[in-house]
C-alpha positions in Angstrom: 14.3 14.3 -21.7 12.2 11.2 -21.6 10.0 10.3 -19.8 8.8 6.6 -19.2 5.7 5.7 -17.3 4.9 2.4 -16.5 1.2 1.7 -16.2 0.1 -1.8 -16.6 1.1 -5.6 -16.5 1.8 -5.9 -20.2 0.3 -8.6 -22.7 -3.5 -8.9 -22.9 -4.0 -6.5 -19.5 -2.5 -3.7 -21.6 -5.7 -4.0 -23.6 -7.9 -4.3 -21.2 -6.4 -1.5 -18.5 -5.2 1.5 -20.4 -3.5 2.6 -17.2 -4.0 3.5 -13.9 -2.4 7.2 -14.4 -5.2 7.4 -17.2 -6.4 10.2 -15.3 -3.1 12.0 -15.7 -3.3 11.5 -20.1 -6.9 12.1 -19.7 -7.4 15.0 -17.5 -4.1 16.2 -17.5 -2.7 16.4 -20.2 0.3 15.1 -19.2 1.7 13.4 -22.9 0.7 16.8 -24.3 1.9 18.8 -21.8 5.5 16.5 -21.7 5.8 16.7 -25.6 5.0 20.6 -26.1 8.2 21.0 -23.6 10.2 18.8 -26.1 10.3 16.0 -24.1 9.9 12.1 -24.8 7.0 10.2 -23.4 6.7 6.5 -23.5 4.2 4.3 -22.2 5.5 0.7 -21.2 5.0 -2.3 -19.4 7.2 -4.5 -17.1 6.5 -8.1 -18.1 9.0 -10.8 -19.0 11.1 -10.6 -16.4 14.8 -8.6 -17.3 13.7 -8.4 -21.0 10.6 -6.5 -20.8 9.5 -3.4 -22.7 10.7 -1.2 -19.3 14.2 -2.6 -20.1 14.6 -2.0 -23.6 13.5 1.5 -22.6 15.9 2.0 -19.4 19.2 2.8 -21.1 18.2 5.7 -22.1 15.5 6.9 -19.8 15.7 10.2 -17.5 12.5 10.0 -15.4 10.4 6.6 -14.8 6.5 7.1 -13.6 5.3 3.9 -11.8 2.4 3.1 -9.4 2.5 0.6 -7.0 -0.8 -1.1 -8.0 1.8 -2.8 -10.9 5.1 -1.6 -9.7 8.2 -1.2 -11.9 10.7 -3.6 -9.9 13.4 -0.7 -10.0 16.3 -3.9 -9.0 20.2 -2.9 -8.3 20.4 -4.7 -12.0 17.9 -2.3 -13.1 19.8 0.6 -11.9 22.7 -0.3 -13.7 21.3 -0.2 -17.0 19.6 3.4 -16.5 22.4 4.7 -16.5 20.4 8.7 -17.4 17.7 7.7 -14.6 17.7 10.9 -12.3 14.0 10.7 -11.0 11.7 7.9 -10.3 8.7 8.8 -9.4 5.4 6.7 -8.0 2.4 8.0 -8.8 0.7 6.9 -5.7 2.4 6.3 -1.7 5.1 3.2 -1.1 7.9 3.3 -2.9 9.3 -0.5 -1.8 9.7 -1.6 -5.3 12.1 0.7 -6.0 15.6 -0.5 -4.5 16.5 2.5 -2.3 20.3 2.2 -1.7 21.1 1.3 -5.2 18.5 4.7 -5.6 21.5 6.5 -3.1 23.9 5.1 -4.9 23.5 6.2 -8.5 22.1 9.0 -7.6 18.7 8.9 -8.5 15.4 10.9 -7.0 12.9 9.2 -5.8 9.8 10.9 -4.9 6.0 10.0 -3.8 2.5 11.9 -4.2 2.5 12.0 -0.5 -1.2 11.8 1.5 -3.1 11.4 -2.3 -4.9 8.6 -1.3 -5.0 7.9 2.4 -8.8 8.8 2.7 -9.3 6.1 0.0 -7.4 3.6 2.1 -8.2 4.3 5.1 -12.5 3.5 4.2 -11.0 0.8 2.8 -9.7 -0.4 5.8 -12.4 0.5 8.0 -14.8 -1.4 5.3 -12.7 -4.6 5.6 -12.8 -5.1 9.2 -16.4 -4.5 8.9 -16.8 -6.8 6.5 -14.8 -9.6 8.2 -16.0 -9.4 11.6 -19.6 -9.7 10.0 -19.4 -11.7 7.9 -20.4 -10.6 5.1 -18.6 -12.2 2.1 -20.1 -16.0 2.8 -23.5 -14.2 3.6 -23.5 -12.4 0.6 -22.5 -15.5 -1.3 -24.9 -17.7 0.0 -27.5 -15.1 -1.6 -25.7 -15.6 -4.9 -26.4 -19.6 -4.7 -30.0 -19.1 -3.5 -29.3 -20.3 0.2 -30.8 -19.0 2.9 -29.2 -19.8 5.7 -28.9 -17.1 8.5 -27.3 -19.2 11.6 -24.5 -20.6 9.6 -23.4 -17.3 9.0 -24.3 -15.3 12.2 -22.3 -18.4 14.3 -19.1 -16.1 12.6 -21.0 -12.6 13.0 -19.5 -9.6 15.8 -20.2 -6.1 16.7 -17.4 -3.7 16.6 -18.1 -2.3 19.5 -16.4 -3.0 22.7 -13.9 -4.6 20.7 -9.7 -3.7 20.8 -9.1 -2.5 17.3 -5.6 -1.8 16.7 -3.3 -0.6 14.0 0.2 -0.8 13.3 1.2 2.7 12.1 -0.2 5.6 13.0 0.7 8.3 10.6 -1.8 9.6 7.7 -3.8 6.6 6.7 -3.4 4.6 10.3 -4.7 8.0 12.4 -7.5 8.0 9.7 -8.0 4.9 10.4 -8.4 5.5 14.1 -10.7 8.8 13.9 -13.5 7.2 11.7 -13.3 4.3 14.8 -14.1 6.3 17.4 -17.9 6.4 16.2 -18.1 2.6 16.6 -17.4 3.0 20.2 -14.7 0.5 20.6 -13.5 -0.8 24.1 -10.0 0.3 23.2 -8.1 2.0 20.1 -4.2 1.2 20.4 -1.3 2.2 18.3 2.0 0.8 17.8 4.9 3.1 16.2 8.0 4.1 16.6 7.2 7.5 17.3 3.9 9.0 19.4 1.6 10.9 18.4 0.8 14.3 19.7 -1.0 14.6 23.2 -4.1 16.6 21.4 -4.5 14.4 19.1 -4.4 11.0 21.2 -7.2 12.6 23.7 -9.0 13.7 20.3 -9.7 10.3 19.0 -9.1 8.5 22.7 -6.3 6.5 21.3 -3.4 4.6 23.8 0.0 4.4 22.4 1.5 0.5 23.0 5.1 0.3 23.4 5.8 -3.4 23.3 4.7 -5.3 19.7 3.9 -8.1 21.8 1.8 -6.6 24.3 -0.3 -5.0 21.3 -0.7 -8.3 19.8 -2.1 -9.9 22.8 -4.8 -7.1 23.3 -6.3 -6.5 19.9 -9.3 -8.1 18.2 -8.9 -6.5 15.1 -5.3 -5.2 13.8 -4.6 -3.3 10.6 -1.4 -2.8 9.7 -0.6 0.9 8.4 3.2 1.3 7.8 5.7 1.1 5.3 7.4 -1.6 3.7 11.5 -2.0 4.5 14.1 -4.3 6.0 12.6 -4.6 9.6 8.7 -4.5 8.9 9.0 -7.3 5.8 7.8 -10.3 7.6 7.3 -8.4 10.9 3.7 -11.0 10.8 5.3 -14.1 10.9 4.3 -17.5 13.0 5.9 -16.2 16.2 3.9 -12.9 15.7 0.9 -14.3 15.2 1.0 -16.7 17.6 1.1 -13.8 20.4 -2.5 -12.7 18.6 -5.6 -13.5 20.4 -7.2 -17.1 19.2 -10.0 -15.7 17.1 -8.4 -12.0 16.0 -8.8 -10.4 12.5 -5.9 -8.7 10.3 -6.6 -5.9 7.6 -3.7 -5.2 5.5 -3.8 -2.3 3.1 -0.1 -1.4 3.7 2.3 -4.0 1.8 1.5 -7.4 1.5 5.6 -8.7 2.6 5.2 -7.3 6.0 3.0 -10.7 6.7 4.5 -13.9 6.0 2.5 -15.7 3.3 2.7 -19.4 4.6 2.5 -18.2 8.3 -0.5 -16.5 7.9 -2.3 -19.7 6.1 -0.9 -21.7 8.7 -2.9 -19.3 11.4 -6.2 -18.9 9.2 -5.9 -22.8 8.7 -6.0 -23.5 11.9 -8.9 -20.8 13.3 -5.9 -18.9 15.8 -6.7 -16.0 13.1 -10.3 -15.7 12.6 -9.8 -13.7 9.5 -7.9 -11.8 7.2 -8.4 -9.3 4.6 -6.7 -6.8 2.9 -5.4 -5.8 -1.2 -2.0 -5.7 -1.0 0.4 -8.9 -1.6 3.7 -10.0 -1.2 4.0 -9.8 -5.2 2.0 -8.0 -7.6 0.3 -9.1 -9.8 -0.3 -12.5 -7.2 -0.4 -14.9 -9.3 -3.8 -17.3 -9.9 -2.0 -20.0 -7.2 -1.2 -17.8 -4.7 -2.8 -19.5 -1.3 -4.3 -16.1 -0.2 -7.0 -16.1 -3.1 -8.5 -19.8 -1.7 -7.5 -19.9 2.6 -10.6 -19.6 4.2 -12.1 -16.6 5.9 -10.7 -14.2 3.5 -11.4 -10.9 1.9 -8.6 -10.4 -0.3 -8.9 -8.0 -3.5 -6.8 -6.8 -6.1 -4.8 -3.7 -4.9 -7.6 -0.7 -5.9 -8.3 0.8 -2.2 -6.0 4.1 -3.7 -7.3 3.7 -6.7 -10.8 5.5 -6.4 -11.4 7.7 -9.0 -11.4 10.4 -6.3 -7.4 9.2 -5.6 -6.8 8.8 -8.9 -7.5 12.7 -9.3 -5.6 13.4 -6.4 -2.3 11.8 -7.4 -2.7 12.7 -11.2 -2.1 16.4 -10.2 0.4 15.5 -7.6 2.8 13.9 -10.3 1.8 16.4 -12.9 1.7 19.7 -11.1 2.6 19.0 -7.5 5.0 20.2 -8.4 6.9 17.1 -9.2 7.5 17.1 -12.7 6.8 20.5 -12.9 9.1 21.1 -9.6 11.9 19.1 -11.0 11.9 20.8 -14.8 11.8 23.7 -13.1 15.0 23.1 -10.7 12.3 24.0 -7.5 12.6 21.8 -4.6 10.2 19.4 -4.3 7.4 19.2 -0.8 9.2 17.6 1.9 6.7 14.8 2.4 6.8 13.5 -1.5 10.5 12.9 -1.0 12.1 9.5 -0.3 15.6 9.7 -1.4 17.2 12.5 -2.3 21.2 13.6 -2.5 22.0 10.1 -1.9 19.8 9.7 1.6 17.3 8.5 2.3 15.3 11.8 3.0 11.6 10.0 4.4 11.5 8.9 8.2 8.8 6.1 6.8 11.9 4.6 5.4 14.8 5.3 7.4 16.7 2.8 9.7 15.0 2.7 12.9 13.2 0.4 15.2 9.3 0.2 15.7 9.3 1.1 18.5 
């Protein structure tokens, strides 16, 4: 068979980043291992467009490795050319760049190293909202320059306690979320999702599930949004949204960067309605060097690394090397429940099926 992974933007960056799944060549094995099997492997990128690299390669691929720090857009066009694709696989969690019906439609597996980084994301979180509410970039920055200036940057400064901290999904990162909270002794930790969680563990963190979006957005301080990316969560953030937010709230956003609506939300920082807004995840990736998120004020925006960690990185090398994906699949095993998205021409993960939010 062979195997393509896609690990980098292409050009220069393919230079200077050898690859995210590094770890998996590195500490895995995993060319070796592929090759001593017979198989192909090819390392690629997806620049230029519908003439990269990837698609020279996709005629004749049978499984595509991407991560979603710099996805493979797997387009219906893209699915028409691979015509041999049977597994696509994301080395990492979210699997919105891959088109899912056209996935259904051809027939194609697409599977997910399920829970490998949601510690890593969740301190990410947890570090952004801290690092908004005090403040700390423009103090930090004023050290840089030699300033000394403490009241222009404690006029911004808060305490997270006795503050409403919300998120917007509460599976394995967004309850992870919510546990290292509790410490902080918030007034209130809410939830918003479709489904609740489990009595035990609502009174084990002291969480309150809220079941209108609205009324969430009108009680929260801080809100970090937690779920996946599909057709009714892409611009689920957009002006009406976020003008139900308290005047002066924060957002953390280490889910997808489309579930908030890019000039909307500089319209709201703009303005001051939103105080702040940080997160690693935008609405295309690589963002390009003009995208208004990099220079609206108040902002803590980073490339997308917070499941990237080297501890992650460990995590979701074994899961697409031995968990029993590749291995599962060469093997003609099932794969874990959790890792699959679409399988049999459904879509197989509740994160991604048609429902509402709540």
């Amino acid at each position: 068979m062979k195997i393509v992974a896609v690990l980098y933007p292409g050009g220069d960056a393919a230079k200077e980043q050898p690859g995210l799944l590094g770890c998996v060549e590195n500490e895995l094995g995993l060319r070796q291992w592929l090759e001593s099997q017979g198989h192909t492997y090819i390392v690629t990128h997806d620049k230029d467009g519908q003439d990269s690299e990837l698609d020279r390669n996709l005629p004749d691929t049978d499984i595509l490795i991407s991560t979603p720090f710099h996805p493979a857009y797997l387009t219906p066009e893209r699915f028409q050319k691979a015509k041999k694709l049977k597994l696509a696989v994301t080395s990492g969690v979210g699997s919105d760049h891959i088109h899912l019906d056209s996935a259904r439609e051809h027939g194609v597996t697409v599977v997910e190293c399920t829970g490998s980084n949601v510690v890593s994301v969740a301190e990410t979180a947890v570090m952004s909202i801290l690092v908004l509410i005090k403040n700390y970039i423009p103090a930090h920055q004023q050290i840089v320059e030699g300033g000394w200036k403490v009241s222009e940057i404690a006029k911004r400064a808060y305490d997270l306690e006795d503050k409403v901290v919300g998120t917007v999904g509460a599976g394995r990162i967004g309850f992870r979320i919510l546990q290292r909270l509790k410490p902080f002794q918030c007034k209130k930790l809410l939830y918003f999702d479709y489904q609740q969680l489990a009595p035990e563990l609502e009174k084990e963190v002291g969480v309150e599930r809220v079941e209108s979006f609205e009324d969430f957005l009108s009680q929260c301080d801080i809100i970090t949004i937690n779920c996946p990316l599909y057709d009714t969560t892409k611009g689920l953030f957009d002006e009406k949204a976020l003008s139900k937010m308290k005047k002066g709230a924060y957002i953390v956003n280490t889910a997808r960067g489309a579930i908030v609506d890019r000039e909307a939300l500089v319209k709201a920082v703009n303005s001051g309605h939103i105080a702040g807004y940080a997160g690693d995840v935008w609405d295309v990736q690589p963002a390009p060097q003009d995208h208004p998120w990099r220079t609206m004020p108040n902002n803590g925006m980073t490339p997308h690394y917070s499941g990237t960690t080297l501890d992650a990185q460990r995590r979701y090398a074994q899961g697409t090397k031995a968990s029993e994906i590749l291995e599962a699949f060469f093997q003609g095993n099932p794969f874990k429940p959790q890792d699959v998205i679409v399988h049999g021409g459904k879509v197989a993960s509740a994160s991604y099926g048609e429902k509402k939010l709540a």
